[in-house]
C-alpha positions as CSV (number, residue, x, y, z in Angstrom):
1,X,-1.2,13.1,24.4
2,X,-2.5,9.4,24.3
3,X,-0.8,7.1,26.7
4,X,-1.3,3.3,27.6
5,X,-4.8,3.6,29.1
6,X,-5.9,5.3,26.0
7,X,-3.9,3.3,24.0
8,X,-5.8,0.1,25.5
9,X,-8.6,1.6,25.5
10,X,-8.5,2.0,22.0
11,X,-8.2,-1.5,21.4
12,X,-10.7,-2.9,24.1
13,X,-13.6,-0.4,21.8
14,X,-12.7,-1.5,18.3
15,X,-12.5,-5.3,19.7
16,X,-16.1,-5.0,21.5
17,X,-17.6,-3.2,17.8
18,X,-16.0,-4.3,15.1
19,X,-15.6,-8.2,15.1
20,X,-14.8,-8.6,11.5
21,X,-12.6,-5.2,11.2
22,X,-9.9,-7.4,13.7
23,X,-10.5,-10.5,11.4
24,X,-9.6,-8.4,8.3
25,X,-6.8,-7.1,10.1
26,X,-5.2,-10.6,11.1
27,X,-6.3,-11.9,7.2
28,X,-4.5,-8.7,5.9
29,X,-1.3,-9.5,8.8
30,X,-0.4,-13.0,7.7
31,X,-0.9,-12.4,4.0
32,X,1.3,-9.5,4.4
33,X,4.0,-11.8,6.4
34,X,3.9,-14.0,2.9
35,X,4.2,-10.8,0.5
36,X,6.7,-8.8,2.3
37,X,8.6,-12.0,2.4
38,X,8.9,-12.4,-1.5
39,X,8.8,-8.8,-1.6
40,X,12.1,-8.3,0.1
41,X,13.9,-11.3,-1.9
42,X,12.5,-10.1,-5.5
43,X,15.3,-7.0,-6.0
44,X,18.2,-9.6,-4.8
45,X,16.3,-12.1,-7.2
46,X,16.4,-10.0,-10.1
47,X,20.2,-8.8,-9.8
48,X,21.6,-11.6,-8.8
49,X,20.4,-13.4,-12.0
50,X,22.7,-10.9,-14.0
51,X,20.0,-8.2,-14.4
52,X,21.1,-4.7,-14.1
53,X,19.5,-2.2,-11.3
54,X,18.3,0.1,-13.9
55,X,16.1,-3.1,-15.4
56,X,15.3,-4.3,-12.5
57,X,13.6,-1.5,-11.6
58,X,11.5,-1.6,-15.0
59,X,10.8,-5.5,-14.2
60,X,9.4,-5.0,-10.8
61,X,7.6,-2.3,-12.3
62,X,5.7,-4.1,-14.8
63,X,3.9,-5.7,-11.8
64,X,1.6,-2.6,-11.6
65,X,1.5,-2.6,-15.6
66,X,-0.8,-5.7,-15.0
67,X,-2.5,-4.2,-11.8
68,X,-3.7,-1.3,-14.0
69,X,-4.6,-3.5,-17.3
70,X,-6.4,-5.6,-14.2
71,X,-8.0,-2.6,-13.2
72,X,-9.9,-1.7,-16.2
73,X,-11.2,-5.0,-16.4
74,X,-12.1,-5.6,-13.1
75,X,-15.5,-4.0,-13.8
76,X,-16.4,-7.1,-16.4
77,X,-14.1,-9.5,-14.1
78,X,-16.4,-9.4,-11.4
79,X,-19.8,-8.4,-12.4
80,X,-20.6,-7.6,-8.4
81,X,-17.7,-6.9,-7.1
82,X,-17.2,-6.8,-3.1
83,X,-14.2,-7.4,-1.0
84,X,-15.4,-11.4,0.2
85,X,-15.1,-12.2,-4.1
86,X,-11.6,-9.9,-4.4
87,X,-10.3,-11.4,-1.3
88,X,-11.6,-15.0,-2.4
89,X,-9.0,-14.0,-5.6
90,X,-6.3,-12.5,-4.2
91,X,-5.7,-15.7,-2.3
92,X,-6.2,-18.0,-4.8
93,X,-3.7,-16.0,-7.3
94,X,-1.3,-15.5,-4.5
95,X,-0.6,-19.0,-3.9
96,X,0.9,-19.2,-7.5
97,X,3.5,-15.9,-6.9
98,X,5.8,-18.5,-4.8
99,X,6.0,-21.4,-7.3
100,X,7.0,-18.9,-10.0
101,X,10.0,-17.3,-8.2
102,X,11.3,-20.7,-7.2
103,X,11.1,-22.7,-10.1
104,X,12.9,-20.0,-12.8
105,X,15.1,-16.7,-13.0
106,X,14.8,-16.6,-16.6
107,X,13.2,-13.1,-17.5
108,X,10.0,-14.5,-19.0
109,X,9.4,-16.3,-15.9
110,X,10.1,-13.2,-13.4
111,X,7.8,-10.9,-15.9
112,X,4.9,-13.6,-15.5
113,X,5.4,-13.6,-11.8
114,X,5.1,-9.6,-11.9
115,X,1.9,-10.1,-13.6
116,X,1.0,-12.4,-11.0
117,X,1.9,-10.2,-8.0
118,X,0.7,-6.9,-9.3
119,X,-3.4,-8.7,-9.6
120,X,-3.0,-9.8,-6.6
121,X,-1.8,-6.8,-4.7
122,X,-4.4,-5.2,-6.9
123,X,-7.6,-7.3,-5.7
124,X,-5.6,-6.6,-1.9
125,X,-6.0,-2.6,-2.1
126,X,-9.6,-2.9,-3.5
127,X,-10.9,-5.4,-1.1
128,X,-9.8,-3.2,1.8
129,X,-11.0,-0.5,0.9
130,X,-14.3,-2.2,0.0
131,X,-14.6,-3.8,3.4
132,X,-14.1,-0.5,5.4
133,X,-16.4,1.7,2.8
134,X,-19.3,-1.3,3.4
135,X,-19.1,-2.5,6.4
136,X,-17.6,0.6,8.8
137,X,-19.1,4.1,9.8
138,X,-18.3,6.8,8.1
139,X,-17.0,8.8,10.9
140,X,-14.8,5.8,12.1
141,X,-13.2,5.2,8.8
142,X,-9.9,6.9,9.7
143,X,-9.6,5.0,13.0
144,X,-10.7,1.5,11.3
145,X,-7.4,2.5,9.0
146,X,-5.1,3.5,11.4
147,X,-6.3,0.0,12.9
148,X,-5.3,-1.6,9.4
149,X,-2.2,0.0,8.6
150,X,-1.2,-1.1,12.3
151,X,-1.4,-4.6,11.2
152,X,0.1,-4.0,7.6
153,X,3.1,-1.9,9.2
154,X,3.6,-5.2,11.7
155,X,3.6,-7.5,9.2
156,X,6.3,-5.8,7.0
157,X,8.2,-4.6,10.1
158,X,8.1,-9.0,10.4
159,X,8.4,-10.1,6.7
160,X,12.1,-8.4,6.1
161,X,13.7,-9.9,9.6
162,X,12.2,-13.3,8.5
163,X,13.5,-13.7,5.2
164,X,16.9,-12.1,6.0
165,X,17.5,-15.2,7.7
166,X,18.1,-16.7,4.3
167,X,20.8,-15.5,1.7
168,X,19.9,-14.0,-1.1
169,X,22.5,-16.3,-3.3
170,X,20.5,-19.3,-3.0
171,X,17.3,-19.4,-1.6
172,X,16.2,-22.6,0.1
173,X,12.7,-24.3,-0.5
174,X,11.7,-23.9,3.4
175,X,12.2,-20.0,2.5
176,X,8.9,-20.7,0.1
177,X,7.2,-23.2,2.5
178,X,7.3,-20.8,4.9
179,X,5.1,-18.1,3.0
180,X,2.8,-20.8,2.0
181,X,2.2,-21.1,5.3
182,X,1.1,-17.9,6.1
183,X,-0.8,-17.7,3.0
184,X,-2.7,-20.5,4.5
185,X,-3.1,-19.2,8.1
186,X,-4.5,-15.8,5.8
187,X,-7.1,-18.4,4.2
188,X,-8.4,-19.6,7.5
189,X,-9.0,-16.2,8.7
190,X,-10.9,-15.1,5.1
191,X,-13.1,-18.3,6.0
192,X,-13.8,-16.8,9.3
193,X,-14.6,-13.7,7.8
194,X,-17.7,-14.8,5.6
195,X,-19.3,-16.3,8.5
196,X,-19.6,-13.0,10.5
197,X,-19.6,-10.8,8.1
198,X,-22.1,-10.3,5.4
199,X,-22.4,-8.2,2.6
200,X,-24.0,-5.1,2.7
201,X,-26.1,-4.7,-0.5
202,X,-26.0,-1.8,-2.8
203,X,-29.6,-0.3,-2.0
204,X,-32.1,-0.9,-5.9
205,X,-31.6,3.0,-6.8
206,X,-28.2,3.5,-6.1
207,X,-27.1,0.3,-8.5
208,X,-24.8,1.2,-11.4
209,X,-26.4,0.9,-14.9
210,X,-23.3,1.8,-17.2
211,X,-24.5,1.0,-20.9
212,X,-20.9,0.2,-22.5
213,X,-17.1,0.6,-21.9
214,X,-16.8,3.9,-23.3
215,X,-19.4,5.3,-20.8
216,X,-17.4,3.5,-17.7
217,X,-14.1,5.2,-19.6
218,X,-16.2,9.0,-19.1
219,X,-17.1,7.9,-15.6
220,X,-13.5,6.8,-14.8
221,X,-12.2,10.0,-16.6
222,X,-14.6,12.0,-14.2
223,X,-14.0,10.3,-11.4
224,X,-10.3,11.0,-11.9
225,X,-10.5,14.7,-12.5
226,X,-12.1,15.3,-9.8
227,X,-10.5,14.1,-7.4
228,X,-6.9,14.5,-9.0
229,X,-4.8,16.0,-6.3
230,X,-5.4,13.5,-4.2
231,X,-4.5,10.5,-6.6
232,X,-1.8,12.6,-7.1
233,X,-1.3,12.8,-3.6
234,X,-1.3,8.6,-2.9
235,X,1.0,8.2,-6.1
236,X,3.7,9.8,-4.4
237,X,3.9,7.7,-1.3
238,X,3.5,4.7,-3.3
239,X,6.5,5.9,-5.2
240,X,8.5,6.8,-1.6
241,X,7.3,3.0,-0.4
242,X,8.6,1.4,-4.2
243,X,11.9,3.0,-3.5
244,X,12.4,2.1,0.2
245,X,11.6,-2.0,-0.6
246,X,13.3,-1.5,-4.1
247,X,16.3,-0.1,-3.0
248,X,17.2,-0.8,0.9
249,X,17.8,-4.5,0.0
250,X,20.6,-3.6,-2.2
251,X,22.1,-1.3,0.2
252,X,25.7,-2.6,1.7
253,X,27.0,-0.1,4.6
254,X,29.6,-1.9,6.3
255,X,29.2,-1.9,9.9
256,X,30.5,-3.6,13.3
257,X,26.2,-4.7,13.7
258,X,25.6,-8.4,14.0
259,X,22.3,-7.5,11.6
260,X,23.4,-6.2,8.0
261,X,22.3,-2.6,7.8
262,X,19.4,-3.1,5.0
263,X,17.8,-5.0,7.3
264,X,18.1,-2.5,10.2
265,X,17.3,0.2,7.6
266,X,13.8,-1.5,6.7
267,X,13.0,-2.0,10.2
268,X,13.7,1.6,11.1
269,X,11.2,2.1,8.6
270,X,8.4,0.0,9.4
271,X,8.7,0.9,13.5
272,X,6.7,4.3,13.3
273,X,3.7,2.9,11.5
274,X,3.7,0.0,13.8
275,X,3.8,3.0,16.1
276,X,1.5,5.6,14.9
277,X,-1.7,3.4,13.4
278,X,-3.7,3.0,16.5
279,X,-3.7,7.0,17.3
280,X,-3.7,8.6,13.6
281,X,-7.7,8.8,14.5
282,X,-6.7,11.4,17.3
283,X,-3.8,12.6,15.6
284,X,-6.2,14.4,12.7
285,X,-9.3,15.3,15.2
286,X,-11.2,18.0,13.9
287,X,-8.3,18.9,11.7
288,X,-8.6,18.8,7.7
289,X,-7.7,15.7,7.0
290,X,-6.7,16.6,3.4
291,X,-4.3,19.2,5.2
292,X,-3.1,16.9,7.2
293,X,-1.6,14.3,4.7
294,X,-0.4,17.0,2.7
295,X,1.8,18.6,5.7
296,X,3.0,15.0,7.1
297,X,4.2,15.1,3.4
298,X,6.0,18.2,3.3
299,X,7.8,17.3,6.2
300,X,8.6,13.7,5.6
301,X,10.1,14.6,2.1
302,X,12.3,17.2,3.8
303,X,13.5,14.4,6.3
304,X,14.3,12.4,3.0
305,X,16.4,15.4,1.6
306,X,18.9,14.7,4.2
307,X,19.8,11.5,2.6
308,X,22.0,13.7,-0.2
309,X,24.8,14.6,2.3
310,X,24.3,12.4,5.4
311,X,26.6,9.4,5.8
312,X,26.7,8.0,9.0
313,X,25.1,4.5,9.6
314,X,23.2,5.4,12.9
315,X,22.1,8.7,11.4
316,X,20.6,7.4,8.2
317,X,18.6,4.7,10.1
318,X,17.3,7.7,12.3
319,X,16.0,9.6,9.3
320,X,14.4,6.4,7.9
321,X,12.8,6.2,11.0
322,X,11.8,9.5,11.2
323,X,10.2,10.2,7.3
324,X,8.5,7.2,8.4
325,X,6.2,8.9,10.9
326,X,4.8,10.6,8.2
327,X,3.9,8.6,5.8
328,X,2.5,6.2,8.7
329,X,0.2,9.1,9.5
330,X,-0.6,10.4,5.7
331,X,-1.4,6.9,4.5
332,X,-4.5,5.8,6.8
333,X,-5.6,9.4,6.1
334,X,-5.4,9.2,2.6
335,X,-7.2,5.9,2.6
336,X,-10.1,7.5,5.1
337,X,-10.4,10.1,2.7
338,X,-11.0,8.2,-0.4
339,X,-13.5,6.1,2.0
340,X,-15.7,9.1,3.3
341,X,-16.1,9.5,-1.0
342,X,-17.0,6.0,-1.6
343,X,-19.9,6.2,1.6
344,X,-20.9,9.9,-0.1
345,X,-21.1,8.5,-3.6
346,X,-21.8,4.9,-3.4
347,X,-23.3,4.4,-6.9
348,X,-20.1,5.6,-7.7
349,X,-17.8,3.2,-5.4
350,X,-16.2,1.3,-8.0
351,X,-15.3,4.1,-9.8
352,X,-14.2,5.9,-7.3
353,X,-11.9,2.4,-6.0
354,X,-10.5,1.7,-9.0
355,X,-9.5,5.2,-10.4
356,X,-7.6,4.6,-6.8
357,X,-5.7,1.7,-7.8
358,X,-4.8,2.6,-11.4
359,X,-2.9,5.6,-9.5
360,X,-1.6,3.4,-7.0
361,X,-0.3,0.9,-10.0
362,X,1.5,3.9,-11.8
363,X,3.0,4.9,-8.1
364,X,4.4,1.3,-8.0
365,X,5.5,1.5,-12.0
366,X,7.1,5.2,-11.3
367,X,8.7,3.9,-7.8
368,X,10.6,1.1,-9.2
369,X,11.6,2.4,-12.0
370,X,13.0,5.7,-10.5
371,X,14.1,3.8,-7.4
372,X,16.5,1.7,-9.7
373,X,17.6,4.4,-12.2
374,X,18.5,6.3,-9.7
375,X,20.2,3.6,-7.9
376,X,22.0,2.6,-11.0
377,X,22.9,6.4,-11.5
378,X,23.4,8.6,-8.4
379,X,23.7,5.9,-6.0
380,X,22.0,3.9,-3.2
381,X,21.7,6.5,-0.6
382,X,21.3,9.5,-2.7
383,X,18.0,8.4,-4.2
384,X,16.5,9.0,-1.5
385,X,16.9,12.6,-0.9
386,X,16.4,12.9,-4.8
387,X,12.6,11.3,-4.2
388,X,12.3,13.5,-1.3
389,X,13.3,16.4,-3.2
390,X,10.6,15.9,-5.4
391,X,8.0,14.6,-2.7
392,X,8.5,18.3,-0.9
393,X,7.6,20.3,-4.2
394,X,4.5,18.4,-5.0
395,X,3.5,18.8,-0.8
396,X,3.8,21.9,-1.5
397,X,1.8,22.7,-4.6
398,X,-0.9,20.4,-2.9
399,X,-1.2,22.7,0.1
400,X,-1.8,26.3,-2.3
401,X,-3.3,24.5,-5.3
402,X,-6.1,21.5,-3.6
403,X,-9.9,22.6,-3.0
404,X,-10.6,22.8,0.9
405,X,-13.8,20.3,-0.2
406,X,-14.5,18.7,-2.9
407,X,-18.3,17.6,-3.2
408,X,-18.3,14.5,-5.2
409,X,-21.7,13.8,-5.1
410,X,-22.4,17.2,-7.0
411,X,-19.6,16.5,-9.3
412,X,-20.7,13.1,-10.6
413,X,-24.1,14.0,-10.7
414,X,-25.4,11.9,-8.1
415,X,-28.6,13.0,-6.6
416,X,-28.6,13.5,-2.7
417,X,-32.3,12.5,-1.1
């Protein structure tokens, strides 16, 4: 098993190789400290302006409705798309997502700052996954993600314990401030990043020449079939992530705790990501990694079921804690997967991206959505194990029904040299 040598070993090889992965990572940490800061404040937002669970659900959902109409355009958006333009975006857009939430609680103005925050969480998830398809090894992509997702998982493990410091009745302005600021501590790091990190060109032969939108629409279609099961596969933790963020704020547990439990519950949460990233490279090994993400699944879902029956305060924050483990090691997997397509297809890459986060905007549609229906219906607690329910029959299906490898090159058409 890895200990603290290996553990800093780790570190001291990715620091001495990979300058601009660590300068991605802290971009990607304090930008994360501003969303998950907003994030954790929308849900009490939304309620406490008189809108029911059930539609507050629908209107954090709608977020992802203008990620995926985002998507589709993206292609005509940005002409050469690579992740120093989408970053470029995401922080320009982002700055606006504040400003919006503090200056109105009427439903047109939170629908406009769902459109606002779905782009930019849109150009987020493309970027990254453009920066470790161009600019990182093939065989170290699931290593440069666990890497990532150690930084995401800090900053949201931050984000909650920070803006729980201010009630959700009325927010103060330093609340906003605050996120501004890390926004702009994001921006000095993206600065940082064009200097040392160039962009690696899409070689003459390989370059897309797609004649008109109903050819892309084909590819897409293509592109999506293909590789279905494992779309399939990232929709469903986006949906188990939507529920947790939707949800857990709203949860009341009275306890002797001098933190309110939703806030331990979060943490609990965040901790075995935070935990797991740097070693999810050794974790998989020579394993199938496509095996592996299915099974941490299966067994994370089944932690989830327990949620139907169990009631005690200490107990429910272990389960949290301990579905968590798998989802922290299923999604850098996932991501290295999609990765090891885009560097074996990379004619294709957009495609392949984008197909990505259309399926990752209907997980974040389907998660807030269910996450307040059933909230609204079967209660707090008990949507959990419903999701989890659900989460262990698809794991399951996944595991029989998924091709052991799926040659994506062949399948497109692409022709290998």
């Amino acid at each position: 098993m890895p200990n603290i040598k290996h553990l800093y070993l780790h570190v001291r090889h990715y620091g001495m190789k990979h300058h601009a992965l660590y300068v991605v990572c802290f971009m990607i940490f304090f930008f994360l400290l501003f969303d998950g800061m907003l994030m954790f404040h929308v849900p009490l937002i939304i309620t406490n302006a008189g809108i029911s669970e059930t539609n507050m659900g629908l209107i954090v959902g709608f977020s992802s409705v203008a990620g995926i109409i985002f998507d589709l355009l993206l292609t005509h958006v940005l002409k050469k798309a690579n992740f120093r333009r989408m970053f470029l975006m995401m922080l320009a857009i982002a700055s606006l997502f504040p400003l919006i939430l503090w200056k109105g609680e009427a439903v047109l103005w939170l629908m406009l700052g769902m459109i606002v925050w779905g782009i930019y969480f849109d150009l987020y998830n493309c970027g990254t996954l453009d920066f470790v398809g161009r600019m990182i090894p093939k065989e170290e992509h699931t290593s440069s993600f666990g890497v990532i997702d150690f930084f995401i998982s800090t900053a949201y493990l931050i984000a909650p314990l920070i803006a729980s410091v201010f009630t959700a009745d009325i927010i103060h302005q330093n609340f906003f401030f605050i996120a501004w600021g890390f926004l702009g501590i994001a921006i000095l790091f993206y600065f940082a990043l064009r200097r040392i990190a160039p962009i690696k060109e899409v070689s003459v032969k390989e370059q897309k020449n797609i004649a008109n939108f109903f050819v892309e629409f084909a590819l897409h279609k293509k592109v999506a079939v293909t590789l279905f099961p494992l779309y399939l596969f990232s929709t469903m933790l986006t949906i188990i992530e939507a529920c947790f963020w939707i949800v857990a704020p709203l949860m009341i547990i009275q306890t002797d705790w001098s933190i309110a439990f939703a806030g331990v519950f979060l943490f609990a949460h965040g901790l075995p990501s935070f935990l797991v990233g740097w070693l999810v490279g050794d974790i998989v090994g020579k394993r199938s990694k496509k095996r592996t993400a299915f099974t941490a699944l299966l067994i994370g879902s089944l932690i989830l079921v327990n949620f139907l029956y169990v009631r005690n305060p200490v107990l429910l924050i272990l389960l949290s804690f301990l579905s968590a483990i798998c989802t922290g090691i299923a999604w850098p997997v996932i991501k290295s997967i999609f990765a090891d397509y885009v560097s074996e297809a990379k004619s294709n890459e957009q495609e392949i991206e984008l197909v990505q986060d259309v399926f990752t905007n209907i997980g974040f549609i389907l998660g807030p959505a269910v996450g307040g229906f059933l909230a609204a219906t079967v209660g707090h607690i008990q949507t959990f194990g419903v999701v989890g329910i659900v989460g262990a029959l698809l794991a399951i299906s996944l595991l029989i029904f998924t091709p052991r490898h799926i040659n994506i090159a062949k399948e497109l058409g692409i022709e290998q040299s």
